[in-house]
GUTORNU-326307 format. One record per residue (C-alpha): z negated, y, x; residue in three letters; residue number from 1. Coordinates in nm, 4 decimals, padded with zeros to 6 digits, always signed. Example, Ala and Ser with C-alpha at 12.3 -4.5 7.8 and 13.67 -1.06 7.14 Angstrom:
<vexpas>
         pz         py         px    aa     i
   -00.7800   -00.4500   +01.2300   ALA     1
   -00.7140   -00.1060   +01.3670   SER     2
</vexpas>
This chain:
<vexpas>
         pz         py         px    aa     i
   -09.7594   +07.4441   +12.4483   UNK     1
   -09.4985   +07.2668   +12.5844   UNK     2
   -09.1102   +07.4054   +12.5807   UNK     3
   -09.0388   +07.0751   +12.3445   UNK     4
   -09.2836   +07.1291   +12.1025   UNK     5
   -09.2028   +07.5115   +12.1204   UNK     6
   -08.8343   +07.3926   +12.0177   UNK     7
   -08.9592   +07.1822   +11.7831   UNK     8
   -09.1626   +07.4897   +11.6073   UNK     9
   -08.8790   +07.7235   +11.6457   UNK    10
   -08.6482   +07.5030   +11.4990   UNK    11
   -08.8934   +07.4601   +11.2143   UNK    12
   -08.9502   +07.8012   +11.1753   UNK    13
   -08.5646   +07.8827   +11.1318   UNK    14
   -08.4930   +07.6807   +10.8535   UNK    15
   -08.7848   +07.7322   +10.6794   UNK    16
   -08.7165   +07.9192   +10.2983   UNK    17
   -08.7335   +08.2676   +10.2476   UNK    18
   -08.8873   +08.3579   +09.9908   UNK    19
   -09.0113   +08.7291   +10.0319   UNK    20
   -08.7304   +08.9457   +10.0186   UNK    21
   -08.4849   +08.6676   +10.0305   UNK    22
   -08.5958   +08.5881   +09.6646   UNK    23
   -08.3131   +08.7255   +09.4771   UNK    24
   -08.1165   +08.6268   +09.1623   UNK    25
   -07.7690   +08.7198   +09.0352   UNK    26
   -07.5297   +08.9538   +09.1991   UNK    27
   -07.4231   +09.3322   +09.1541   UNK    28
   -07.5666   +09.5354   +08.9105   UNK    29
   -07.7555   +09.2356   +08.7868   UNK    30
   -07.9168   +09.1532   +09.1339   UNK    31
   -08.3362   +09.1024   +09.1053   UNK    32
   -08.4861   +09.1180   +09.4310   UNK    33
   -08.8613   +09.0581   +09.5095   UNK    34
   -09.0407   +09.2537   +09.7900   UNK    35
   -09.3459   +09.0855   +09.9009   UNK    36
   -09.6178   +09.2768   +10.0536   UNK    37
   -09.9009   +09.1239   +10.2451   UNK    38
   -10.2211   +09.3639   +10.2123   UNK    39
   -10.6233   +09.3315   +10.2801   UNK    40
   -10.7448   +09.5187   +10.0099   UNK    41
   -11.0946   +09.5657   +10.0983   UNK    42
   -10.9922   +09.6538   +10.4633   UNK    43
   -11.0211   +10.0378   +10.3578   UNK    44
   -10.8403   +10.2216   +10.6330   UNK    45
   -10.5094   +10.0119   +10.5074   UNK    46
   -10.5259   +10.1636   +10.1629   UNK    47
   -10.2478   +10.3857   +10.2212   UNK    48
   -10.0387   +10.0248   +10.2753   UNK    49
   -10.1955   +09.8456   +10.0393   UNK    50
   -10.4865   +09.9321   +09.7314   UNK    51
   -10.4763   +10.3002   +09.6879   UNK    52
   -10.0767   +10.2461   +09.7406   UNK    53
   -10.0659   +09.9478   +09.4544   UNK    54
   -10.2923   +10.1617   +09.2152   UNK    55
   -10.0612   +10.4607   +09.2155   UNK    56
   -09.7441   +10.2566   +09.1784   UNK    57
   -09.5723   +10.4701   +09.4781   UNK    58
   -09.3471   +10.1914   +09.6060   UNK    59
   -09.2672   +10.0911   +09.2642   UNK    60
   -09.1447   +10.4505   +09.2020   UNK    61
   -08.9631   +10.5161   +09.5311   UNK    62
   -08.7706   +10.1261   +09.4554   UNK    63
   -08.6471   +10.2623   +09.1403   UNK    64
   -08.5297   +10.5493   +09.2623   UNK    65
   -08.2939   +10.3585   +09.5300   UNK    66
   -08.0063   +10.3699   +09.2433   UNK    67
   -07.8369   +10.0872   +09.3990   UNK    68
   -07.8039   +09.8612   +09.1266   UNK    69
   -08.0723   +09.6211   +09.1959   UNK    70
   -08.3886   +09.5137   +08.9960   UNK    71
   -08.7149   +09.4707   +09.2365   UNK    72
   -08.9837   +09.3381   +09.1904   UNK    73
   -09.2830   +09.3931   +09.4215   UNK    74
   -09.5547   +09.0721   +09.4601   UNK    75
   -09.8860   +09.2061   +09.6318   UNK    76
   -10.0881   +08.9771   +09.7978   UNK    77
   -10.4420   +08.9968   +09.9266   UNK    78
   -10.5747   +08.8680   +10.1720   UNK    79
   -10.9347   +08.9032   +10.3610   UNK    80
   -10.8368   +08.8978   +10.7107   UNK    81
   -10.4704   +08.9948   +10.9124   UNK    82
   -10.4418   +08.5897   +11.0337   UNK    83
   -10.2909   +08.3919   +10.7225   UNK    84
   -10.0640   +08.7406   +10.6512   UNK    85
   -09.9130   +08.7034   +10.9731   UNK    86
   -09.8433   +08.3049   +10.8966   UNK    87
   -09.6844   +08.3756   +10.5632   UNK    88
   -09.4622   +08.6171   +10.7513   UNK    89
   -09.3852   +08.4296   +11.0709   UNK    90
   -09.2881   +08.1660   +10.7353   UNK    91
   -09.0749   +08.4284   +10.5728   UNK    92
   -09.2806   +08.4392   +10.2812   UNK    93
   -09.4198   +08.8221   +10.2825   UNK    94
   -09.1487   +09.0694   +10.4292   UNK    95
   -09.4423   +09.4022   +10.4956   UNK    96
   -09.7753   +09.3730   +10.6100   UNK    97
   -10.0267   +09.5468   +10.7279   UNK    98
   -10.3202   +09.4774   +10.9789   UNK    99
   -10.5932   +09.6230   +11.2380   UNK   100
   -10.4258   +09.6372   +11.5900   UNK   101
   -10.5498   +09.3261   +11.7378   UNK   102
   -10.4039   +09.1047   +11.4171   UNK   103
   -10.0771   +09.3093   +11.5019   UNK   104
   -10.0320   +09.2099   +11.8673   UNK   105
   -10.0748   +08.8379   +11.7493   UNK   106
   -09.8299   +08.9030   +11.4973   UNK   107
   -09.5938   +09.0307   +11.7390   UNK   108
   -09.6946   +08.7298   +11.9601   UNK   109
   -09.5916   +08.4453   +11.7093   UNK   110
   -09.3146   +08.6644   +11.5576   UNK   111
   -09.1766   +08.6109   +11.8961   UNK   112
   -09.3080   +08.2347   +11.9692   UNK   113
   -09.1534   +08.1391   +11.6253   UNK   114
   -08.8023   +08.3031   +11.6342   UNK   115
   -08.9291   +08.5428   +11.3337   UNK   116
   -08.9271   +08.8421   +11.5392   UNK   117
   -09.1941   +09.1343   +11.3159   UNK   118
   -09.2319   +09.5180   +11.4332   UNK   119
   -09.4990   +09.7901   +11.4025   UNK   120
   -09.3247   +10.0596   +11.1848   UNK   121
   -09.6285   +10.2707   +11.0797   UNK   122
   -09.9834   +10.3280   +11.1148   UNK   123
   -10.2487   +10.3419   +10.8241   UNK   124
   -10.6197   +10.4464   +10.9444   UNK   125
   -10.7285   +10.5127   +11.2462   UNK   126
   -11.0281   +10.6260   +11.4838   UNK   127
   -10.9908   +10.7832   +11.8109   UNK   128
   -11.2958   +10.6621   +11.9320   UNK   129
   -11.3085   +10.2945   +11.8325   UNK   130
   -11.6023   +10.3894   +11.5514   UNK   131
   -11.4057   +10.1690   +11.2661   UNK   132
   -11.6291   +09.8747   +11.4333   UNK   133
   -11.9137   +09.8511   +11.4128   UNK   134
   -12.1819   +09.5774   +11.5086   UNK   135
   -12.5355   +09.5408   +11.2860   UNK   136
   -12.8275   +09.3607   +11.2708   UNK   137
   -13.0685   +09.2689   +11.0220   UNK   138
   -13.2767   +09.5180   +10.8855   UNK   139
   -13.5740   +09.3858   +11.0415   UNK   140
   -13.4172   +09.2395   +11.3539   UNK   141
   -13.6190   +09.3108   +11.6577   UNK   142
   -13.2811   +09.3308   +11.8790   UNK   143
   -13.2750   +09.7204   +12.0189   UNK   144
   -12.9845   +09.7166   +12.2381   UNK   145
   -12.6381   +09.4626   +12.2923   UNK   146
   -12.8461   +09.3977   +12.5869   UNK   147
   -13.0463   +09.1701   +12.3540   UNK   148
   -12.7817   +08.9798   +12.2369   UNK   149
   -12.7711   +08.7404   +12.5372   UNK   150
   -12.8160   +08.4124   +12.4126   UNK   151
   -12.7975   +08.4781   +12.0349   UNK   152
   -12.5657   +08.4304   +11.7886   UNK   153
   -12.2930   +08.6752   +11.7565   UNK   154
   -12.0585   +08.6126   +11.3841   UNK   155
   -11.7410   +08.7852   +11.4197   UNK   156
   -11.3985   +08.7268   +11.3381   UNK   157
   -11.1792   +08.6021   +11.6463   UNK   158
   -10.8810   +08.7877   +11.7270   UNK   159
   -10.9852   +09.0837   +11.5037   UNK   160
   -11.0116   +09.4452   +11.5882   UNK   161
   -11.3958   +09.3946   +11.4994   UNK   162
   -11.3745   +09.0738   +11.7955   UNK   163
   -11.1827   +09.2819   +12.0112   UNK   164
   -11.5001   +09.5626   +12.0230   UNK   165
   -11.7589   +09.2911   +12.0942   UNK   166
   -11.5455   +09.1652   +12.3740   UNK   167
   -11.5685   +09.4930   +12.5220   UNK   168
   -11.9030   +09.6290   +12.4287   UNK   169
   -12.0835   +09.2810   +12.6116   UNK   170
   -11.8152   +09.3196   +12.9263   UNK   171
   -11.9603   +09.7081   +12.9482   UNK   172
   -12.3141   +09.5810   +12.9419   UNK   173
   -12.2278   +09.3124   +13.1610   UNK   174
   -12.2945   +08.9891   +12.9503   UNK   175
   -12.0112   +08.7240   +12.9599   UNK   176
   -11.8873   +08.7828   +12.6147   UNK   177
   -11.7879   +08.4084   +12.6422   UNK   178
   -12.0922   +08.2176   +12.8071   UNK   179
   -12.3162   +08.5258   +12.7230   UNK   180
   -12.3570   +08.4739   +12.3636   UNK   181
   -12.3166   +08.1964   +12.0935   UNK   182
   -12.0359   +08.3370   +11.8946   UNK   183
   -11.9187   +08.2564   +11.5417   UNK   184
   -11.5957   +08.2764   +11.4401   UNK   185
   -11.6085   +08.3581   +11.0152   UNK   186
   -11.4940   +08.5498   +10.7583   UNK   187
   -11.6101   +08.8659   +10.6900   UNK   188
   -11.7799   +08.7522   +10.3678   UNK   189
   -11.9317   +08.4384   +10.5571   UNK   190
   -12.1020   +08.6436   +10.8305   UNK   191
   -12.2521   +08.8738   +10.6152   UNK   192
   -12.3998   +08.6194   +10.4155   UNK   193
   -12.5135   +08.4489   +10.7334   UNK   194
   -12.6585   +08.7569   +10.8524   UNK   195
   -12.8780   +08.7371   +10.5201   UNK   196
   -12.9507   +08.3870   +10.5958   UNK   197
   -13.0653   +08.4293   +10.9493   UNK   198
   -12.8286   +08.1970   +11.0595   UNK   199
   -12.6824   +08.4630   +11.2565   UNK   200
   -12.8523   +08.7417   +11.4701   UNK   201
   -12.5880   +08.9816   +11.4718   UNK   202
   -12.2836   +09.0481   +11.2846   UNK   203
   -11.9598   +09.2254   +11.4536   UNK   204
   -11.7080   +09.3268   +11.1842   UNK   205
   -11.4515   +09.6027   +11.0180   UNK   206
   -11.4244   +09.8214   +10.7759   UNK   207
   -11.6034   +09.8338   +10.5182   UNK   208
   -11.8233   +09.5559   +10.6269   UNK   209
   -12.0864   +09.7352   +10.8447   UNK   210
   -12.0931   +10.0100   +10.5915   UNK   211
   -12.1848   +09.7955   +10.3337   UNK   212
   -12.4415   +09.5781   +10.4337   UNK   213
   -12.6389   +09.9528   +10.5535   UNK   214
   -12.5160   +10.0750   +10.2355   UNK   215
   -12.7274   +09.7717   +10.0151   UNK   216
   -13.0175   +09.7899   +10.2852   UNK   217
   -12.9124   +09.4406   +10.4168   UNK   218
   -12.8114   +09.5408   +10.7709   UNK   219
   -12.8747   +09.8320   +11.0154   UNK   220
   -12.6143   +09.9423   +11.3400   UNK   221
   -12.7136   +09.7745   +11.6480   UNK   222
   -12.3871   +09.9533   +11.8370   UNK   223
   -12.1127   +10.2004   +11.7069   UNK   224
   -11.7381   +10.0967   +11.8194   UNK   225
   -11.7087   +10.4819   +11.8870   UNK   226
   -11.9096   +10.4472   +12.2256   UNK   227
   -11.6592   +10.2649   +12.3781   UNK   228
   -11.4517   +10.5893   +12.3463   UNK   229
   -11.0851   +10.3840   +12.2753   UNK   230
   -10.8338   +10.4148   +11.9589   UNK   231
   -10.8419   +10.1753   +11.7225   UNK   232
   -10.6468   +10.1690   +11.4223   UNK   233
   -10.4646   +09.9485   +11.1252   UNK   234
   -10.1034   +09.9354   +11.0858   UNK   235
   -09.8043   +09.8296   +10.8936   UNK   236
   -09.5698   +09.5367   +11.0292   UNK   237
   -09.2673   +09.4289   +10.8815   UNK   238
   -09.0029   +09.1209   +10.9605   UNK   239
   -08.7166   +09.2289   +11.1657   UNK   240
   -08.4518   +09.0453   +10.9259   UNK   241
   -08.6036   +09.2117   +10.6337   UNK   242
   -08.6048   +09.5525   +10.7869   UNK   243
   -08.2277   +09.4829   +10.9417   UNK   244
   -08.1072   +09.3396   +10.5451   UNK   245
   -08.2656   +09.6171   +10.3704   UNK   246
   -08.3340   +09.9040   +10.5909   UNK   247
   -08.3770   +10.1601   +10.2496   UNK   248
   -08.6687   +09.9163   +10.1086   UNK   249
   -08.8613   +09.9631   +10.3766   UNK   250
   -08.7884   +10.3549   +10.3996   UNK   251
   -08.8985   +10.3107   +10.0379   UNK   252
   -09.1855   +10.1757   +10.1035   UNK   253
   -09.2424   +10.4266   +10.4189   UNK   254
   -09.2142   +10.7050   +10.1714   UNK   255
   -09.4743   +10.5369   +09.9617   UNK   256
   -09.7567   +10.4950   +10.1757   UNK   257
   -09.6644   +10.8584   +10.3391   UNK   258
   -09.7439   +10.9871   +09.9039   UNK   259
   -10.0371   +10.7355   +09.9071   UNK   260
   -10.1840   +10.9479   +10.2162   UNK   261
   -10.1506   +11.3230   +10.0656   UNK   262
   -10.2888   +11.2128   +09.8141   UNK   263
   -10.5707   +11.0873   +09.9918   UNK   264
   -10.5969   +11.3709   +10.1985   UNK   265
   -10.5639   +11.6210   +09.8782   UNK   266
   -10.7999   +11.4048   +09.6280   UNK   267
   -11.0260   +11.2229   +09.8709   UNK   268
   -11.2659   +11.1531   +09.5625   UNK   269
   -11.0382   +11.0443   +09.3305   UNK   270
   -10.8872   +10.7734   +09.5675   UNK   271
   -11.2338   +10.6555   +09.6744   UNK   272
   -11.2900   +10.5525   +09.2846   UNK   273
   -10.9742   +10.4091   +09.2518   UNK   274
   -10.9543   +10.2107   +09.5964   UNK   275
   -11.3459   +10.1366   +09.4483   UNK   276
   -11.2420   +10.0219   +09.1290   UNK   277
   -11.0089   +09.8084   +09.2616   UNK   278
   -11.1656   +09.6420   +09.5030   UNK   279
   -11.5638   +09.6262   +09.3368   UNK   280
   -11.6676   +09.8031   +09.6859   UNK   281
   -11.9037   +10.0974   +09.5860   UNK   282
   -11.6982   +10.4075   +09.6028   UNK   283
   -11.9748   +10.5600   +09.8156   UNK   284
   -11.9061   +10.3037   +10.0896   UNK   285
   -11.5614   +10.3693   +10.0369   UNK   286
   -11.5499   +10.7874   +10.0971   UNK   287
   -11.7908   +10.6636   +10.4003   UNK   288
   -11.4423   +10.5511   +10.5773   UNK   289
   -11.1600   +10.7167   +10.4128   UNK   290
   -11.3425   +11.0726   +10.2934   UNK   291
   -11.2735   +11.3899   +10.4320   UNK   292
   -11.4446   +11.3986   +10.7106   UNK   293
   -11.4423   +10.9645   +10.6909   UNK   294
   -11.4571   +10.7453   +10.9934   UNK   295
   -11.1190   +10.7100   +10.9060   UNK   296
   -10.7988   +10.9671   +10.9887   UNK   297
   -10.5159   +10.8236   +10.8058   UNK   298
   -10.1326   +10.9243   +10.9322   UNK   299
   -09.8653   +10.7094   +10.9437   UNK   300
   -09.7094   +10.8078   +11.2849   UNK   301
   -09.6976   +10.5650   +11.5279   UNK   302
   -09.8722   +10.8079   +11.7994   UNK   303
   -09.8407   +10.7366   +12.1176   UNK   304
   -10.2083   +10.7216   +12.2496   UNK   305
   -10.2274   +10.4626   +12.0129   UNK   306
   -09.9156   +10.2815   +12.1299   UNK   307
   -10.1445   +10.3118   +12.4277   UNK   308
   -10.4211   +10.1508   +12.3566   UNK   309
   -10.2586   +09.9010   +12.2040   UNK   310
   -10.0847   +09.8002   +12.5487   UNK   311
   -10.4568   +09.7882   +12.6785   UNK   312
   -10.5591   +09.5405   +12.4107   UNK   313
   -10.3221   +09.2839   +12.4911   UNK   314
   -10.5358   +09.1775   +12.8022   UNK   315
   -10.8552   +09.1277   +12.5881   UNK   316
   -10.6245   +08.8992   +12.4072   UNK   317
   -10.4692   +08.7160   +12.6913   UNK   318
   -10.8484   +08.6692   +12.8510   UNK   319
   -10.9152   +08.5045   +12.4962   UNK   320
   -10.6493   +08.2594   +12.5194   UNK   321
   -10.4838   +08.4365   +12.1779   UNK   322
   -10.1719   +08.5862   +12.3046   UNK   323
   -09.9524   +08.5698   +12.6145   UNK   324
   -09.7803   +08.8368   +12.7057   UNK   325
   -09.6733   +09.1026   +12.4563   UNK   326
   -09.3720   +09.3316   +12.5170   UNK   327
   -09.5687   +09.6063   +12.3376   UNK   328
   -09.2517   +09.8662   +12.3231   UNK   329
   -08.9937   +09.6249   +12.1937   UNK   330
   -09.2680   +09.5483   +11.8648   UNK   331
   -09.3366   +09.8873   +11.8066   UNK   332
   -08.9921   +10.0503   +11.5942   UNK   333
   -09.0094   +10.4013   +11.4779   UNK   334
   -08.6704   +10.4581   +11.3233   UNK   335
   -08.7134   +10.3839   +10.9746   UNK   336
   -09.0999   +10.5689   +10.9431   UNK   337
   -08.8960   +10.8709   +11.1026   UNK   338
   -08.6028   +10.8402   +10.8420   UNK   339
   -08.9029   +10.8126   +10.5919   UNK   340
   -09.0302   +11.1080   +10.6358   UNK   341
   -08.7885   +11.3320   +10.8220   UNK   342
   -08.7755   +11.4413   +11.1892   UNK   343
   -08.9528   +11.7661   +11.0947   UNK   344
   -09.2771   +11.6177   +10.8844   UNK   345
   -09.2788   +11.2976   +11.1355   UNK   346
   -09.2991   +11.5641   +11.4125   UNK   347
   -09.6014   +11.7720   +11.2215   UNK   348
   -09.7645   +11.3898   +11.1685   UNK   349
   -09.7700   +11.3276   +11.5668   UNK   350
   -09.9089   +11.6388   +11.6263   UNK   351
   -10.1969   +11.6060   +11.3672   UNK   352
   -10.5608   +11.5585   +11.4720   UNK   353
   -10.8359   +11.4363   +11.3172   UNK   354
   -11.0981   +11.6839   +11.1219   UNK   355
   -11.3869   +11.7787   +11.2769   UNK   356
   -11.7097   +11.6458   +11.2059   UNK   357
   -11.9014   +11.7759   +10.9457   UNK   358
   -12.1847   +11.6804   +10.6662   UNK   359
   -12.1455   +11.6305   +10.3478   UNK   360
   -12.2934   +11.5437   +10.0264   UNK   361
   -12.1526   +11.3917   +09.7023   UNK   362
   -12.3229   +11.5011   +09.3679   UNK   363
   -12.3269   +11.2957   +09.1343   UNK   364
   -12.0507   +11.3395   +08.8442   UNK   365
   -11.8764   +11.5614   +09.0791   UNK   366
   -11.5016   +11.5551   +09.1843   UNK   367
   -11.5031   +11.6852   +09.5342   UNK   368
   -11.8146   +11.6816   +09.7957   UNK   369
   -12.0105   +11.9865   +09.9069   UNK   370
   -11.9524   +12.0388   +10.3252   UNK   371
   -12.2065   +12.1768   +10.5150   UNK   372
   -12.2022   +12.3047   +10.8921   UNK   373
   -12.4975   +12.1365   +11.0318   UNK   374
   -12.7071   +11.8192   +10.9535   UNK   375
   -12.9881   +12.0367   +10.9212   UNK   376
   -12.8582   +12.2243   +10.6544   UNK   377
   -12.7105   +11.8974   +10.4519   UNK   378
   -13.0911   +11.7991   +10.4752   UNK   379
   -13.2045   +12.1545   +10.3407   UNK   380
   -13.0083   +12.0531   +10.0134   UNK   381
   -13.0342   +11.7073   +10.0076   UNK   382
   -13.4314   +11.7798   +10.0058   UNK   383
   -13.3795   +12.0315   +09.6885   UNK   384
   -13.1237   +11.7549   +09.5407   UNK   385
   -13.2543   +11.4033   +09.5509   UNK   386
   -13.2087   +11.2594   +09.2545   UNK   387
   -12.8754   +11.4775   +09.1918   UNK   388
   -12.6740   +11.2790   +09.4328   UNK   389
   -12.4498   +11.0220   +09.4970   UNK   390
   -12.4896   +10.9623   +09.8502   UNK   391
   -12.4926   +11.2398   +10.1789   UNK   392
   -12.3185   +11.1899   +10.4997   UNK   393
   -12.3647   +11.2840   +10.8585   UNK   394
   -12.2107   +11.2599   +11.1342   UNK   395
   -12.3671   +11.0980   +11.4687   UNK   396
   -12.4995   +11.3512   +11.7054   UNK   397
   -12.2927   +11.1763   +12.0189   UNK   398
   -11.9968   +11.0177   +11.9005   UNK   399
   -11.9073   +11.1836   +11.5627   UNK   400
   -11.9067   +10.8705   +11.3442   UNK   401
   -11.9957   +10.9776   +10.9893   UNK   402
   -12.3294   +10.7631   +10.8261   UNK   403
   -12.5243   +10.7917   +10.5592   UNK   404
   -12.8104   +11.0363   +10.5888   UNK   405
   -13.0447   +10.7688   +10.4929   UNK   406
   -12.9518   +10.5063   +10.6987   UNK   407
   -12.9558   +10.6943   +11.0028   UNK   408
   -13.1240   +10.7352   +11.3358   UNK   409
   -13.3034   +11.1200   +11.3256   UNK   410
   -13.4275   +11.2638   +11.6290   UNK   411
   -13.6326   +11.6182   +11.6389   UNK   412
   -13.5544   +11.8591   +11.8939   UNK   413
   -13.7439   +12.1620   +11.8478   UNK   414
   -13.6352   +12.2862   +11.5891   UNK   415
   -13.3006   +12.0759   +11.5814   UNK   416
   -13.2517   +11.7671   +11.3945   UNK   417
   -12.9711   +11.4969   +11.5232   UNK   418
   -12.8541   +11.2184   +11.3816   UNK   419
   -12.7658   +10.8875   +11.4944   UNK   420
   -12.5596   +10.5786   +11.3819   UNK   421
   -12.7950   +10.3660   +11.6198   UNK   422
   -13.1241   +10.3661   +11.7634   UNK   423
   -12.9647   +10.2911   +12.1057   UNK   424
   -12.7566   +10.6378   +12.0853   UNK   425
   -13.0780   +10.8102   +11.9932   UNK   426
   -13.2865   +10.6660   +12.2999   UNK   427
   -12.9892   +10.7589   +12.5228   UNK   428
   -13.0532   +11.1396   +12.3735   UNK   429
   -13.4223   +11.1581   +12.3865   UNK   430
   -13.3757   +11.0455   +12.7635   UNK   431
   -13.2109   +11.3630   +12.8213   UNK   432
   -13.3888   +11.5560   +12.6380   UNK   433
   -13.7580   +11.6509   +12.6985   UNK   434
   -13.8990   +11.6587   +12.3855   UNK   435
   -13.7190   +11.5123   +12.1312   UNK   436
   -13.8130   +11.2022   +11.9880   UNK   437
   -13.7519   +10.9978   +11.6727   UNK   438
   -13.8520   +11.0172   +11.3035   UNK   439
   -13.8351   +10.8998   +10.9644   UNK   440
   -13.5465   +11.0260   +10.7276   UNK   441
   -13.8914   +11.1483   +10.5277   UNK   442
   -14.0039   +11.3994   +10.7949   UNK   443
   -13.6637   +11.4675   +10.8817   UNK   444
   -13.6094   +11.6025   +10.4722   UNK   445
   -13.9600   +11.7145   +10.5379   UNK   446
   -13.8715   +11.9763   +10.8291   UNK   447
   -13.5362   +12.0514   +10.6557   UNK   448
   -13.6745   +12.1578   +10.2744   UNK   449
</vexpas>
């Protein structure tokens, strides 16, 4: 772009209407103001910024509790991807959003391009390991390995966090993710359904996409984000004139989505059903992310090895054409999550870490899943419980991901039973292990009961 039509945008962007948080009417203790939030709802490891947040009526609370006078209103909108809520804010339109960490470096990008400066104030979900992406197949797709996804079609959604893992899974295994595959650039929704179509050959997408497609039996993991061994995570962004104009909102809203994640933490159940019910995902799809021991470790402070990998991202951007350079520490703002929750809890949040991986199963009418210490014993009572249950979980034998015990890869060895997201991770195991080779979920209840 050219540093005329760059003015020419600028200049645009400046004087176009606010009407997020600028929306207000009267004066004094008569003043309305509207807060407009910018959320994906069925982007599950942003609940604590957006569904399970809206369903308990946190920020409402906290906003009424300001005492300052002023009426607000709070307009959620949803949206499927972090793209058009980073347009509506670069417009002025939605003063808080929240996004997976690729959307956010674009946002900072064209926050900056436009003149509409945004900042990273908290994080929502997030995965050490990069397992919140995941790329599938279809369930009777002959493709074994992303070696045999030269030439095919790839749907994914460009500039994603889910794009962002294919780019780096086909560099590792040394195809051109570029000239080395046809990629399509949808929708979610779209590449599922053209994954059922077989207009597509694989599918590379976020939460709760892969999930869900193994969940219904239309799609099985080809390669777990987790093996590339780098953070990924969803965050909240906010407009820097919004923040600057009303610092306590956003504090408010901070306060919210810190409530929003004890309670996910202390009733990981309950929010499942209500993120569930309001979103028409199944809620067993849901706890598959944001359970207990979920794919998902939720924490809204801005940590730095995630600051860190988010610096690394920016070059799989820049390679893309997506983003030029992005000063990484001038978008990311901790001050107001940090007046949120207080130095001492913000310090405790830092030095949290992730549970450790365990089984578990989820009877059916219950309110809390059953934990077990092994696979092998998850199996033992799955095998006495089968028509008892909701769904049982496992986590993969290599990289910790949680699946469904169903949908997984099982391996004997010996006696031991390991499971696996993918068949690749499996092969990789049985290679080092004399032995050990694969078998049906069947056998593997089988050898368990």
């Amino acid at each position: 772009m050219n540093h005329k039509a760059l003015a020419v945008l600028t200049t645009a962007a400046l004087t176009l209407p606010l009407t997020g948080c600028g929306a207000e009417t009267g004066s004094g203790d008569g003043s309305t103001v509207t807060v407009t939030v910018g959320y994906q709802s069925k982007t599950i490891n942003t609940v604590t910024a957006g569904t399970l947040l809206r369903s308990l009526g946190s920020f409402e609370k906290e906003l009424n509790a300001l005492g300052d006078g002023t009426t607000y209103k709070v307009d959620w909108q949803d949206y499927a991807t972090g793209a058009p809520i980073t347009a509506q804010m670069t417009a002025g339109k939605i003063d808080i959003g929240s996004m997976g960490d690729f959307p956010l470096l674009i946002n900072a990008a064209r926050g900056t391009q436009l003149g509409r400066p945004t900042h990273l104030v908290s994080v929502t979900g997030y995965n050490l390991r990069g397992g919140l992406n995941t790329i599938v197949t279809a369930p009777n797709s002959k493709l074994r390995s992303l070696d045999d996804l030269r030439g095919k079609k790839v749907s994914t959604s460009i500039g994603s966090a889910a794009d962002g893992t294919l780019v780096r899974a086909l560099q590792r295994a040394g195809i051109d993710p570029d000239k080395g595959i046809e990629k399509l650039n949808q929708q979610p929704a779209v590449g599922a359904s053209a994954l059922a179509a077989g207009s597509t050959d694989a599918l590379s997408q976020f939460v709760a996409w892969p999930g869900l497609l193994a969940y219904q039996g239309k799609a099985k993991a080809l390669y777990d984000g987790a093996e590339l061994n780098l953070p990924t995570f969803h965050g909240v962004t906010a407009r820097e004139d919004f923040a600057r104009h009303r610092p306590a909102v956003l504090e408010a809203f901070l306060k919210a989505q810190s409530d929003a994640t004890a309670y996910l933490h202390d009733h990981p159940v309950a929010a499942a059903e209500k993120v569930a019910k309001a979103t028409g995902l199944p809620a067993e799809v849901v706890y598959l992310y944001n359970g207990a021991h979920g794919i998902a470790t939720f924490g809204p402070a801005l940590q730095p090895r995630l600051i860190s990998a988010l610096k690394k991202d920016v070059s799989v951007l820049k390679s893309a054409k997506l983003v030029g350079d992005v000063d990484v520490d001038a978008f990311v703002d901790d001050q107001y999550v940090k007046r949120a929750l207080g130095p001492t809890a913000y310090a405790d949040q830092l030095a949290a870490t992730p549970p450790p991986a365990a089984s578990e199963a989820w009877p059916k009418g219950a309110t809390s899943t059953r934990t077990f210490n092994s696979p092998s014993s998850l199996l033992h009572y799955v095998a006495a419980h089968r028509t008892a249950l909701r769904a049982a979980y496992v986590p993969d034998a290599t990289t910790g991901t949680l699946w469904f015990a169903d949908r997984a890869v099982w391996v004997a060895d010996g006696a031991g039973l390991h499971p696996f997201v993918t068949a690749a991770t499996a092969r990789a195991y049985i290679a080092g292990h004399q032995g050990a080779r694969t078998i049906s979920y069947a056998a593997a209840l089988e050898r368990a009961s």
